[in-house]
MDAnalysis code that builds the backbone (N, CA, C; Angstrom):
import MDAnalysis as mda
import numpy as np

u = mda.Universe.empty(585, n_residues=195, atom_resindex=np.repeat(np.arange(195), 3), trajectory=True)
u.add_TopologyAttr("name", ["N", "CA", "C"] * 195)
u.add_TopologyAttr("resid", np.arange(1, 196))
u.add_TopologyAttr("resname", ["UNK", "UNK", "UNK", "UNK", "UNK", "UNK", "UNK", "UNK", "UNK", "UNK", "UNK", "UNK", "UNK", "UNK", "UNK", "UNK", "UNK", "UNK", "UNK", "UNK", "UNK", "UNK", "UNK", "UNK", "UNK", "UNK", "UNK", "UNK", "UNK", "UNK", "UNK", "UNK", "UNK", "UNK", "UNK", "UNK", "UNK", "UNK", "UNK", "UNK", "UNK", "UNK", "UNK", "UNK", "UNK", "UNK", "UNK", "UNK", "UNK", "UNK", "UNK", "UNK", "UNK", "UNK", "UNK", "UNK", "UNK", "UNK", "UNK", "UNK", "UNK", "UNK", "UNK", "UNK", "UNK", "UNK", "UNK", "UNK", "UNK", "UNK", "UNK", "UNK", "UNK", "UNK", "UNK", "UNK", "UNK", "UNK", "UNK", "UNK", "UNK", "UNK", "UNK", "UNK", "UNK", "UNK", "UNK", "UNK", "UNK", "UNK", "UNK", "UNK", "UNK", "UNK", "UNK", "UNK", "UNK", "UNK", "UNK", "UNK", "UNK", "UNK", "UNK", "UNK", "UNK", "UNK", "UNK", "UNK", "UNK", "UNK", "UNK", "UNK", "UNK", "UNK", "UNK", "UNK", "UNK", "UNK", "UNK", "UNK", "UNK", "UNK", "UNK", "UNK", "UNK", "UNK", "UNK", "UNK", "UNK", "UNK", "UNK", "UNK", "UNK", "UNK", "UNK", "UNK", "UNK", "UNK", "UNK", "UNK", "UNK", "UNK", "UNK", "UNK", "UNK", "UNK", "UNK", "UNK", "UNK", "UNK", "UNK", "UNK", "UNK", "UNK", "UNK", "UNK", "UNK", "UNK", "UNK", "UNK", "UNK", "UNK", "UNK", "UNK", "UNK", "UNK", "UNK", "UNK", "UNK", "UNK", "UNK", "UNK", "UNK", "UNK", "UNK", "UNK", "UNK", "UNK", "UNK", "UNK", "UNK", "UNK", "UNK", "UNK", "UNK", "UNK", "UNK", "UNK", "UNK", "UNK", "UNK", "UNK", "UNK", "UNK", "UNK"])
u.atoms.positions = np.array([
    [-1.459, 17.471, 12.114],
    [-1.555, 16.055, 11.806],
    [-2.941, 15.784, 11.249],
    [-2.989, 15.056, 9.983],
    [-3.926, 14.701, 9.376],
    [-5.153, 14.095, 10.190],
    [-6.098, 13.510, 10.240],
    [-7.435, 13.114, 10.973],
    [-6.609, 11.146, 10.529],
    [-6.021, 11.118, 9.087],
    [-6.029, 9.899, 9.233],
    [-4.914, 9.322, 9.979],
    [-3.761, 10.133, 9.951],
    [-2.284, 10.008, 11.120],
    [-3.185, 9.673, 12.487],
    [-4.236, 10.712, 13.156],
    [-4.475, 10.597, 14.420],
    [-5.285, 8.906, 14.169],
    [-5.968, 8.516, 13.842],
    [-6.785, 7.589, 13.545],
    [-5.746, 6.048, 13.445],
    [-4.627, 6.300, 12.797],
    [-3.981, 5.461, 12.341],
    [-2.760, 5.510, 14.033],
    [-2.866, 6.165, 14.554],
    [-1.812, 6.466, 15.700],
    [-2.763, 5.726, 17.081],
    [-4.319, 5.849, 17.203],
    [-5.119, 5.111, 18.123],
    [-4.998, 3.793, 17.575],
    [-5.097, 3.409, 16.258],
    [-5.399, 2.048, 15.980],
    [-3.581, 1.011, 16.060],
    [-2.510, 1.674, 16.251],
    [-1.051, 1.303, 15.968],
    [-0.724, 1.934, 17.213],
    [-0.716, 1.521, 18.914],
    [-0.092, 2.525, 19.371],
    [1.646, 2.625, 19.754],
    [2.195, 1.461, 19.191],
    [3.315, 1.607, 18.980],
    [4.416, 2.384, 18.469],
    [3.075, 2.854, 17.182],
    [3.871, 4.412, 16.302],
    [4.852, 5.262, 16.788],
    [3.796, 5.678, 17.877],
    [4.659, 6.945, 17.923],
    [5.953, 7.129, 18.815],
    [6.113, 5.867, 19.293],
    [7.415, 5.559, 19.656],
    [8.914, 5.247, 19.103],
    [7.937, 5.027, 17.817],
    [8.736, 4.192, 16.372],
    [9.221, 5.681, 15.701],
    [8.738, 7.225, 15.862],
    [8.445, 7.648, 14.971],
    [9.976, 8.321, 14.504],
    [10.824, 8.128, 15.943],
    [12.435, 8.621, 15.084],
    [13.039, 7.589, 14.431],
    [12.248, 5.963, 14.383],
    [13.255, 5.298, 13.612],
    [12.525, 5.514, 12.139],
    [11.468, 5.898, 12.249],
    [10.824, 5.990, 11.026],
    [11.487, 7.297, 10.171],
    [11.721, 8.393, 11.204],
    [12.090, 9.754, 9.960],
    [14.107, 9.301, 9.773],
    [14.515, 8.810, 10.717],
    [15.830, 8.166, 10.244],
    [15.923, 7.220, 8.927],
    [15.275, 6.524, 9.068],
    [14.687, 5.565, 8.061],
    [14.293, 6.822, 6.414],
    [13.733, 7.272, 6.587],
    [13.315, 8.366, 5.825],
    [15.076, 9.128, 5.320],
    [15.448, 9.819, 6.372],
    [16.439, 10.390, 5.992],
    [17.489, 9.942, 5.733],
    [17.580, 8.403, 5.505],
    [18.697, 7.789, 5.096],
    [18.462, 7.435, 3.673],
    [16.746, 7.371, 3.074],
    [16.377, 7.040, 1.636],
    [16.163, 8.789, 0.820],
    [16.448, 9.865, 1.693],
    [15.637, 10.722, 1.092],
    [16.574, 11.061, -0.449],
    [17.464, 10.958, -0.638],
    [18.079, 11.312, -2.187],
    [17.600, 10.154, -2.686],
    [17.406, 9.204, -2.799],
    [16.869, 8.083, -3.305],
    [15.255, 8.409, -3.654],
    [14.746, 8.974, -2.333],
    [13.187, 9.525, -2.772],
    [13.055, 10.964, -3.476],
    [13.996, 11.385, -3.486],
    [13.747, 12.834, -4.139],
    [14.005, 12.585, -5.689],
    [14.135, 11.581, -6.209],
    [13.562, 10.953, -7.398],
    [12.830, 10.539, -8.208],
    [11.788, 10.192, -6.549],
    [10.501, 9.600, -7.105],
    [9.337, 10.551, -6.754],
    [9.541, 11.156, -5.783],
    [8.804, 12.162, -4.992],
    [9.163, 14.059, -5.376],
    [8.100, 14.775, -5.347],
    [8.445, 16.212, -5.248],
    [7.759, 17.065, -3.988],
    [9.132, 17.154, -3.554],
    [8.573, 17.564, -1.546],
    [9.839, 18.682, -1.364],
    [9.615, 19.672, -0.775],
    [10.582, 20.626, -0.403],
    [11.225, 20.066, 0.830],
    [12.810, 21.055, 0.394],
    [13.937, 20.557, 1.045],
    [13.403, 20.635, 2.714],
    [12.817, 21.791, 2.837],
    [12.849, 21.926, 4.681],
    [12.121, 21.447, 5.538],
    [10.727, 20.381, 4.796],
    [10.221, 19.408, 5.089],
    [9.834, 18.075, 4.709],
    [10.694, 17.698, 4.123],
    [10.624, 16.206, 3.499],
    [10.511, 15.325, 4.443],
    [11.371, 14.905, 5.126],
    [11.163, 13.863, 6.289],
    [9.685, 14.015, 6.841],
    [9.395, 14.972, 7.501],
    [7.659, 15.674, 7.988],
    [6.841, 14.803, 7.075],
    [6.868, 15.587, 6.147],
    [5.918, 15.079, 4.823],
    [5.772, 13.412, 4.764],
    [7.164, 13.610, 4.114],
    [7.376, 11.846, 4.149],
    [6.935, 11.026, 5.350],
    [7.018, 11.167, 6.266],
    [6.534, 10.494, 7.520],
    [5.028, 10.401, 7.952],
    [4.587, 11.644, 7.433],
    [2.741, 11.577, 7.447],
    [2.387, 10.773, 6.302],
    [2.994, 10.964, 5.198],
    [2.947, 10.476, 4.194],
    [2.414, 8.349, 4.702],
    [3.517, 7.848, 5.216],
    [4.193, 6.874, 5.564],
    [2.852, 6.516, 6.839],
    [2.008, 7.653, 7.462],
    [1.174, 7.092, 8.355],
    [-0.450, 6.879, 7.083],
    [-0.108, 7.657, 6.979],
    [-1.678, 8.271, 5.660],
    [-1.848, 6.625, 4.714],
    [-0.532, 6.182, 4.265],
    [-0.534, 4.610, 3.699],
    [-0.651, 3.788, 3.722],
    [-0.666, 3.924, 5.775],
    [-0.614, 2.704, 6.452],
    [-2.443, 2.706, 6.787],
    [-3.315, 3.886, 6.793],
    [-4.040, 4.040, 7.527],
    [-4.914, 3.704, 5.911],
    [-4.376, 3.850, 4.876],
    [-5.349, 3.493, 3.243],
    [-5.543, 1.958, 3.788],
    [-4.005, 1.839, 3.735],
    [-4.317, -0.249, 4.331],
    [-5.446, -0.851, 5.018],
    [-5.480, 0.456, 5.896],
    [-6.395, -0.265, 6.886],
    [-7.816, -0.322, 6.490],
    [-8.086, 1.003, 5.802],
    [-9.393, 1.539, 5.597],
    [-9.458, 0.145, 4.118],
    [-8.539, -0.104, 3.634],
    [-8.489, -1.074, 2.157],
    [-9.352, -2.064, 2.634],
    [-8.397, -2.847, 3.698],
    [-9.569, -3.707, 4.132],
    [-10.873, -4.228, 4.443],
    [-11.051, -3.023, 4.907],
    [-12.611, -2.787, 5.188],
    [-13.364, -3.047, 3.469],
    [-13.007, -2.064, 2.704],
    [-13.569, -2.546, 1.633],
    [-13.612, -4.214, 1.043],
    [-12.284, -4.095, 0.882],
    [-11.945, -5.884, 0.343],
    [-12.864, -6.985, 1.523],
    [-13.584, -6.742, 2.588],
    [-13.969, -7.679, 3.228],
    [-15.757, -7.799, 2.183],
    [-16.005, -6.653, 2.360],
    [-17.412, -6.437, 1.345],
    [-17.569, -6.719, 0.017],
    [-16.542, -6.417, -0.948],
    [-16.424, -6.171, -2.597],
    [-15.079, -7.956, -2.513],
    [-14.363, -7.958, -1.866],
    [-13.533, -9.038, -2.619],
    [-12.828, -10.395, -1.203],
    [-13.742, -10.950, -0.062],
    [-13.402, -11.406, 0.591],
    [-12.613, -12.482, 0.425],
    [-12.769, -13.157, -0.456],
    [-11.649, -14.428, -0.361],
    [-10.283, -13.319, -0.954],
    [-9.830, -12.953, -1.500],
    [-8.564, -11.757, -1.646],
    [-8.168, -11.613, -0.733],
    [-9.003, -10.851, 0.359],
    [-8.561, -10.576, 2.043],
    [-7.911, -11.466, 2.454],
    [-8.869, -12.678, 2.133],
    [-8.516, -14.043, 3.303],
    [-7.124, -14.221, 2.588],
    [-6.723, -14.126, 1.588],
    [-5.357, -14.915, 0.968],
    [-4.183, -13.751, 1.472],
    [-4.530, -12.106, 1.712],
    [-3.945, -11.885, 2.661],
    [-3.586, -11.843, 3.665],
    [-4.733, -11.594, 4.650],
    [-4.486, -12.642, 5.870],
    [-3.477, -14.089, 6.216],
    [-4.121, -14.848, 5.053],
    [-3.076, -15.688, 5.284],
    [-1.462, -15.577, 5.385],
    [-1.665, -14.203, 4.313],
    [0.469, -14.662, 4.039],
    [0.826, -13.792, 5.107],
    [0.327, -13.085, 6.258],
    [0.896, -12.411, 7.138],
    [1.220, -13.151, 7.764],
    [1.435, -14.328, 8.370],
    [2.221, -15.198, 9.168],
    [3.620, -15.096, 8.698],
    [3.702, -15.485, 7.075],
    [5.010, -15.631, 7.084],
    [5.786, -14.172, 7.122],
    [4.864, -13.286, 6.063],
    [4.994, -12.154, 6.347],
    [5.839, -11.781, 7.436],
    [5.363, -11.427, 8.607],
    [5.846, -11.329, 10.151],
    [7.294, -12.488, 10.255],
    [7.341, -13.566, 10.076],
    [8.211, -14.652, 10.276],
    [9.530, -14.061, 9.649],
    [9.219, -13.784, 8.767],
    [10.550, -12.771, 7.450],
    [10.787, -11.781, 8.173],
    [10.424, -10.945, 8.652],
    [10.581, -9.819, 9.283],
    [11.992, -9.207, 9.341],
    [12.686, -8.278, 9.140],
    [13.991, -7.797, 9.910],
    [13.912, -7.863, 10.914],
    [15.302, -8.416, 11.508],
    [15.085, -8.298, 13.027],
    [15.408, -7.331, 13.248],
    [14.781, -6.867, 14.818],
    [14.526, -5.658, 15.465],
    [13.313, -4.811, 14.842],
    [12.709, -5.527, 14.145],
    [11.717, -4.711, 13.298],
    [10.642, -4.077, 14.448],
    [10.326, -2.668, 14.395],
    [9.123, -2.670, 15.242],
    [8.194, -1.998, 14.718],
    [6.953, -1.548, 15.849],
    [5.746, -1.669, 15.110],
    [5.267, -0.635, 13.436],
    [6.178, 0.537, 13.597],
    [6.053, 1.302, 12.286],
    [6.351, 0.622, 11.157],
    [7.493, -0.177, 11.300],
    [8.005, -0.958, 10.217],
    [7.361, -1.910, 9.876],
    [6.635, -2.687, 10.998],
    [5.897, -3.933, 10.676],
    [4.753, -3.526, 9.924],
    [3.834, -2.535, 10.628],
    [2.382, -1.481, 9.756],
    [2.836, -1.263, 8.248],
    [3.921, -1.014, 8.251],
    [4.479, -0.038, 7.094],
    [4.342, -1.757, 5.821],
    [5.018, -2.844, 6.220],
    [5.486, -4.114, 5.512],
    [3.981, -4.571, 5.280],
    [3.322, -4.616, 6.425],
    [1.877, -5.126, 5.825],
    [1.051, -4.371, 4.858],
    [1.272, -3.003, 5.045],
    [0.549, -2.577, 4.093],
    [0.733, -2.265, 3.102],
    [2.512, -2.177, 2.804],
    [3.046, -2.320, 1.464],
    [2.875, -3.649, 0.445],
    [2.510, -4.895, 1.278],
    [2.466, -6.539, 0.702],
    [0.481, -6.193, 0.442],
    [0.071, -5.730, 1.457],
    [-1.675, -5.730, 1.074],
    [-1.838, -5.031, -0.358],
    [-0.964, -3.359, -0.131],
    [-1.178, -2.623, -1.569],
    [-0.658, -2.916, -2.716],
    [0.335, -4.034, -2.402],
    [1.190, -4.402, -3.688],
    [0.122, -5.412, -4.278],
    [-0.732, -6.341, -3.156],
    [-1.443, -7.510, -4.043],
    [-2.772, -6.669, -4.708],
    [-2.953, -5.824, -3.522],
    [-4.312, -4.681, -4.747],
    [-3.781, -4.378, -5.915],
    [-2.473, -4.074, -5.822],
    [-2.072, -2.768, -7.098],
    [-2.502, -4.069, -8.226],
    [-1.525, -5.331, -8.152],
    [-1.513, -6.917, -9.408],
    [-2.796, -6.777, -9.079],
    [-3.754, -6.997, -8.449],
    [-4.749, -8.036, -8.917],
    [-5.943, -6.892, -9.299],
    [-6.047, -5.648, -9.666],
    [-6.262, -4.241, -10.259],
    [-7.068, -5.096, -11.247],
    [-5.982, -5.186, -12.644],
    [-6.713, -5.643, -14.026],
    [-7.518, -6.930, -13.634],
    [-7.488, -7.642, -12.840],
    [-8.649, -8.778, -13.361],
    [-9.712, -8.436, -12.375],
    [-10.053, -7.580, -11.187],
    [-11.235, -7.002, -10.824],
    [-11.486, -6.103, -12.014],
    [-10.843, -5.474, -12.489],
    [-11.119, -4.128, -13.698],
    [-12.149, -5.163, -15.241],
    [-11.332, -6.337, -15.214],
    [-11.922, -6.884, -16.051],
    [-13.270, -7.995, -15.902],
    [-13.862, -7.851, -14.696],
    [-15.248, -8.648, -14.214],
    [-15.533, -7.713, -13.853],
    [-15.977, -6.596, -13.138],
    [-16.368, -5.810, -13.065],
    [-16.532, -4.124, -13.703],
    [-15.247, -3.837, -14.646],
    [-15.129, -2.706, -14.938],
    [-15.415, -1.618, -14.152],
    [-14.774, -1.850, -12.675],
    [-14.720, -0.671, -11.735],
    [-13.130, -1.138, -11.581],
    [-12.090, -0.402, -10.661],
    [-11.282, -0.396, -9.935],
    [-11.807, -0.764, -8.944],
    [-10.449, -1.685, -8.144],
    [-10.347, -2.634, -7.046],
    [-10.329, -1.472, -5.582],
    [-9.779, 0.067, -6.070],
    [-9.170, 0.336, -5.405],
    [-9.789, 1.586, -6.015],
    [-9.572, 3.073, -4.777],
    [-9.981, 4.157, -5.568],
    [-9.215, 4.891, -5.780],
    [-7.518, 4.272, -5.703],
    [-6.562, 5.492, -6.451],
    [-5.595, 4.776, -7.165],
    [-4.894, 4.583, -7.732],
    [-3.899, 4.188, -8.326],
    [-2.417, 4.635, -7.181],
    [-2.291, 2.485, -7.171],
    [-1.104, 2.893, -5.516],
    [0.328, 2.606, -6.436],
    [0.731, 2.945, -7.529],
    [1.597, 2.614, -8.475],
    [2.622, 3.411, -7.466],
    [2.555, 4.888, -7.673],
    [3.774, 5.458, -7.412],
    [3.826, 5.469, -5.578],
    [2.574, 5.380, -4.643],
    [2.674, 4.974, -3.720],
    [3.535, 3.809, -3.061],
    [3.524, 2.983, -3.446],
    [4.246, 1.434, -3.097],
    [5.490, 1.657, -3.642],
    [6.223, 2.312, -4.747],
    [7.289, 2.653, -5.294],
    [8.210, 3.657, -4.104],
    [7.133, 4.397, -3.533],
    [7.447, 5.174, -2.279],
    [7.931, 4.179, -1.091],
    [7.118, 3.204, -0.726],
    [7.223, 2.588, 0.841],
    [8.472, 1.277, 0.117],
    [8.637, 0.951, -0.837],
    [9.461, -0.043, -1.538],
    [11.038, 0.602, -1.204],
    [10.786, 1.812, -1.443],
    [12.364, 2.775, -1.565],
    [12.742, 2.804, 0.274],
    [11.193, 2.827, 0.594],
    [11.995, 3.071, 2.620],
    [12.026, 1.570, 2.858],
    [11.900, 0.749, 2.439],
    [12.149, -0.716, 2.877],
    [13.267, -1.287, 2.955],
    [14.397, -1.986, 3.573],
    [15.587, -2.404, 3.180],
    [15.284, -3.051, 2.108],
    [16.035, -3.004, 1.205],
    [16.329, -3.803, -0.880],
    [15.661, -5.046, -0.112],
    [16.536, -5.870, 0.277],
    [16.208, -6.844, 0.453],
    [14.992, -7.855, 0.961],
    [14.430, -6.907, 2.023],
    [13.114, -6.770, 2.678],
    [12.216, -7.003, 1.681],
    [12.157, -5.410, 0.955],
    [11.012, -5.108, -0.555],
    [10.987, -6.568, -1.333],
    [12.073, -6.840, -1.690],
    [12.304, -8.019, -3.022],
    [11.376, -9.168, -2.149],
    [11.802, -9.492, -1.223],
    [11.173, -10.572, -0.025],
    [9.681, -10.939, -0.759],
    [9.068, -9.408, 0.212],
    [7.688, -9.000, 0.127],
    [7.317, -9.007, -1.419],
    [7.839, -8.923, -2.642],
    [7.345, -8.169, -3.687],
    [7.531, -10.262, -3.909],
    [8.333, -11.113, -3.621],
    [7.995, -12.672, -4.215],
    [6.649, -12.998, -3.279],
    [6.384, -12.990, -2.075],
    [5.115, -13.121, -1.563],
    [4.027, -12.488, -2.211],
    [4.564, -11.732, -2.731],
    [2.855, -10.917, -3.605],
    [2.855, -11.607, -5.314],
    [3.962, -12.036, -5.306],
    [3.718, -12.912, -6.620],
    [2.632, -14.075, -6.118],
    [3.426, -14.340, -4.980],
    [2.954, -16.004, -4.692],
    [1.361, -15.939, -4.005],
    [1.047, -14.708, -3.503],
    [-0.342, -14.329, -3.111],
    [-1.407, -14.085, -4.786],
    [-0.574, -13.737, -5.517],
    [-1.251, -13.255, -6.604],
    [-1.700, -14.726, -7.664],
    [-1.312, -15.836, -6.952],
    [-1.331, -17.213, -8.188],
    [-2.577, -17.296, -8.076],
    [-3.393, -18.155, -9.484],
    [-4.733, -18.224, -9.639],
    [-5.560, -17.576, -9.313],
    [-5.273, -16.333, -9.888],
    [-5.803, -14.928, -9.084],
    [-7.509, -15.506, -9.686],
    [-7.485, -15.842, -10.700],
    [-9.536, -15.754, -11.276],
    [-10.193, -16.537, -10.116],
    [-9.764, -17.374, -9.355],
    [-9.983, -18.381, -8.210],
    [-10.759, -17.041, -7.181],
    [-9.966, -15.956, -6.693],
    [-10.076, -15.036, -5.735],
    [-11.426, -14.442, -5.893],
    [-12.079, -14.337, -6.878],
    [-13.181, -13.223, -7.496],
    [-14.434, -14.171, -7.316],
    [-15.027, -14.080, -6.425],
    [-16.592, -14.690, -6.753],
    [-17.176, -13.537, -7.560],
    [-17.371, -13.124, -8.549],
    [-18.332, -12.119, -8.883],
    [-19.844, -12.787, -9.517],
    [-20.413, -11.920, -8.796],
    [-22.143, -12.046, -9.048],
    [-22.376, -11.618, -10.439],
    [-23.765, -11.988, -10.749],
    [-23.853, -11.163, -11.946],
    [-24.482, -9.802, -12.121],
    [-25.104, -9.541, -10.739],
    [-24.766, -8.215, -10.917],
    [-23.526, -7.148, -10.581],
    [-22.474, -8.061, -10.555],
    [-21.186, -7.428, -9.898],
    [-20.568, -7.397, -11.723],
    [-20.524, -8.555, -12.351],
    [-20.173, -8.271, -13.991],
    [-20.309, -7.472, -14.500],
    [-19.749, -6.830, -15.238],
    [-20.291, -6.215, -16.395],
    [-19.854, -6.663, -17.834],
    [-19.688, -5.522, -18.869],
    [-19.617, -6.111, -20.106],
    [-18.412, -6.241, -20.303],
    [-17.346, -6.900, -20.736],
    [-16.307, -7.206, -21.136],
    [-14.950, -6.246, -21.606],
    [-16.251, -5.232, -22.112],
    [-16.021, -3.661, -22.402],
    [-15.711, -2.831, -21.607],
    [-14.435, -2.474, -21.242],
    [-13.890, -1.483, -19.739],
    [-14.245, -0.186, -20.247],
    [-13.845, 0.848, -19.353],
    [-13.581, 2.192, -20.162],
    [-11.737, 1.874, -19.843],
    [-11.866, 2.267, -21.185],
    [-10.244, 2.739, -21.406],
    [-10.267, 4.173, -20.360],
    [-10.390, 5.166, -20.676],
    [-9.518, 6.770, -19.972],
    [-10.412, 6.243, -18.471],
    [-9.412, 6.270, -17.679],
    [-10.836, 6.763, -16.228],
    [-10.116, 7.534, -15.400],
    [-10.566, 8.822, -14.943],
    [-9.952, 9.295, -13.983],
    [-9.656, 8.671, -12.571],
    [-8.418, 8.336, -12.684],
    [-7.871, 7.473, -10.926],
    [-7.095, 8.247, -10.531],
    [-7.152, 8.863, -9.686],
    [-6.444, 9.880, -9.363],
    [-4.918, 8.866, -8.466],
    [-3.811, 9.374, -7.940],
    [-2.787, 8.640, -7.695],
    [-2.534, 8.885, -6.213],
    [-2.984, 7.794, -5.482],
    [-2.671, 7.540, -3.883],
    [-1.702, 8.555, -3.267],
    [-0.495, 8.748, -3.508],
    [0.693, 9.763, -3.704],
    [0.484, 11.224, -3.353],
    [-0.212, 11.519, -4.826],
    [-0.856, 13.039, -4.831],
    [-1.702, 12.664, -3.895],
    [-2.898, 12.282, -3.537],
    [-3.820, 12.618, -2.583],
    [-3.756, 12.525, -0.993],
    [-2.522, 12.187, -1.046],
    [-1.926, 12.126, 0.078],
    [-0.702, 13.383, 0.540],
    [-0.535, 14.076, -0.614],
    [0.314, 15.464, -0.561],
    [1.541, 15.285, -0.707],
    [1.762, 13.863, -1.135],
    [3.416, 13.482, -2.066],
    [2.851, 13.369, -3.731],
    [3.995, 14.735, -4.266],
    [3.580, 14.595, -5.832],
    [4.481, 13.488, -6.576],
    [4.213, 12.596, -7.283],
    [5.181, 12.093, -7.944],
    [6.185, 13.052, -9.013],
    [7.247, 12.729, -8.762],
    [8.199, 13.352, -10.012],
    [8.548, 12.636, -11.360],
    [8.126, 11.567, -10.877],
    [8.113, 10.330, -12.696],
    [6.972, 10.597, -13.234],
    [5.944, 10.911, -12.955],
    [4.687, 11.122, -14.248],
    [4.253, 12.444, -14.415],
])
């Protein structure tokens, strides 16, 4: 087990109680993920499931950043976790709930990417969570995901509002086009099979 599974298992201790509804959960999407994902047959669920702690534990560590580099952002997440939670599936427990927050936190990083990219010309974020969230979207019930994915619209309104940037946080208008971002996914030891 990864350092960030153990880390993410002290800070959630509900997990590991959760953790057969989580690889059920898993093994009921896995032809669905073996689409998006490239993981061998005799440990996919495994994978997928560290995978699934490693995402939850980016969330956490996300935060920490976004409180320093982009605090009012935070706060507008913070906020929508009320309803967040309120929506919930019922019977939802704590893997699933970790799993929903940090899929709605990484979904509003992934949108609001280009307009930190464009006041600052850094990334919001230090990997690209594209094919990541495409991952935790597929273990979500349809209906759940769609839920969460209109709250991240509705978190994402008047996004230029969110950005106090300083002027030494600006830069020139001028991004770099190529930048190496490596992809949340891979660095987590799920390869994508779409790119």
């Amino acid at each position: 087990m990864s350092n960030s599974a153990v880390s993410l298992l002290n800070v959630q201790p509900s997990l590991p109680g959760h953790k057969a509804g989580l690889e059920t959960r898993i093994t009921a999407q896995l032809n669905r993920l073996c689409r998006i994902v490239q993981t061998s047959e005799t440990d996919a669920v495994g994978k997928l499931s560290q995978f699934v702690m490693d995402y939850c534990m980016y969330y956490l560590e996300l935060e920490n950043t976004l409180s320093d580099i982009a605090p009012r952002l935070l706060n507008r997440i913070h906020n929508s976790q009320s309803v967040l939670e309120m929506c919930a599936p019922i019977n939802s427990n704590g893997s699933l709930l970790l799993m929903r927050r940090g899929y709605f936190a990484l979904r509003v990083a992934e949108e609001m990417n280009d307009i930190w990219l464009k006041y600052t010309g850094e990334p919001l974020t230090d990997h690209d969570l594209t094919t990541a969230n495409i991952i935790i979207h597929t273990l979500l019930d349809e209906d759940d995901a769609e839920l969460i994915d209109r709250l991240v619209d509705n978190a994402c309104q008047n996004s230029d509002q969110l950005f106090r940037i300083s002027s030494q946080q600006a830069r020139s208008p001028v991004s770099h086009i190529f930048q190496q971002w490596p992809c949340l996914a891979d660095q987590l030891g799920i390869p994508s099979a779409i790119v």
